[in-house]
N, C-alpha and C positions, 0 to 999 in steps of 0.2 A: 489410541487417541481417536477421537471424534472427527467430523468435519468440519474444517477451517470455516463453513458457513456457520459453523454454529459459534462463533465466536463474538461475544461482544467486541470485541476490538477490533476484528475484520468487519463489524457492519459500521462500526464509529470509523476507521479511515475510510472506508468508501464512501458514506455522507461526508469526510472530508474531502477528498477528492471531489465530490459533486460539488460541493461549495466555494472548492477555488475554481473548478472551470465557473462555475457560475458568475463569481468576481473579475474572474481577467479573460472574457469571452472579447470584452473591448482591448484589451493591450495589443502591443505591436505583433507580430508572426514572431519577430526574434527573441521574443522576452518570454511569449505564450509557451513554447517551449520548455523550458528549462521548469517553470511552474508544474507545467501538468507533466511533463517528465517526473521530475521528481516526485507529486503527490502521487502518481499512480502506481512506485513503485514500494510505497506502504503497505495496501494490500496485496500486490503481487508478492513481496517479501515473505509474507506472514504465510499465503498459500502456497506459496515454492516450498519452503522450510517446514510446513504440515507435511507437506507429501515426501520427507525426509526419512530414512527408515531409522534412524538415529537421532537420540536426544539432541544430543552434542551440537547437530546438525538443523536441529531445528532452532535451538538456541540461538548458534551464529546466524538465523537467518533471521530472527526476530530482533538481536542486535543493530541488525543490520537496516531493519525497518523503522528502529528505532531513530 
């Protein structure tokens, strides 16, 4: 396999990730969390489970980004 940079899908969550920090830079500390927690681990997802030496393994982790 390639690198997870080369992925359209890992460059489309990451401009999502930019976009919701972007939207909720105003929200509360307790709410900003849970947001960019969550969007940021879309593309972490995607490049944990690249770097997977198994299919299988990379599958469950793109499910999981899902």
């Amino acid at each position: 396999m390639g690198n997870y940079k080369e992925l359209i899908v890992w460059h489309k969550s990451v401009d999502l990730v930019t976009e919701i920090y972007s939207y909720t830079k105003y929200f509360p500390k307790e709410e900003l969390y849970s947001f960019s927690r969550s969007s940021i681990s879309i593309p972490s997802n995607i490049a944990e489970g690249h770097s997977r030496r198994s299919q299988a393994d990379y599958i469950q982790f793109l499910k999981i980004a899902s």
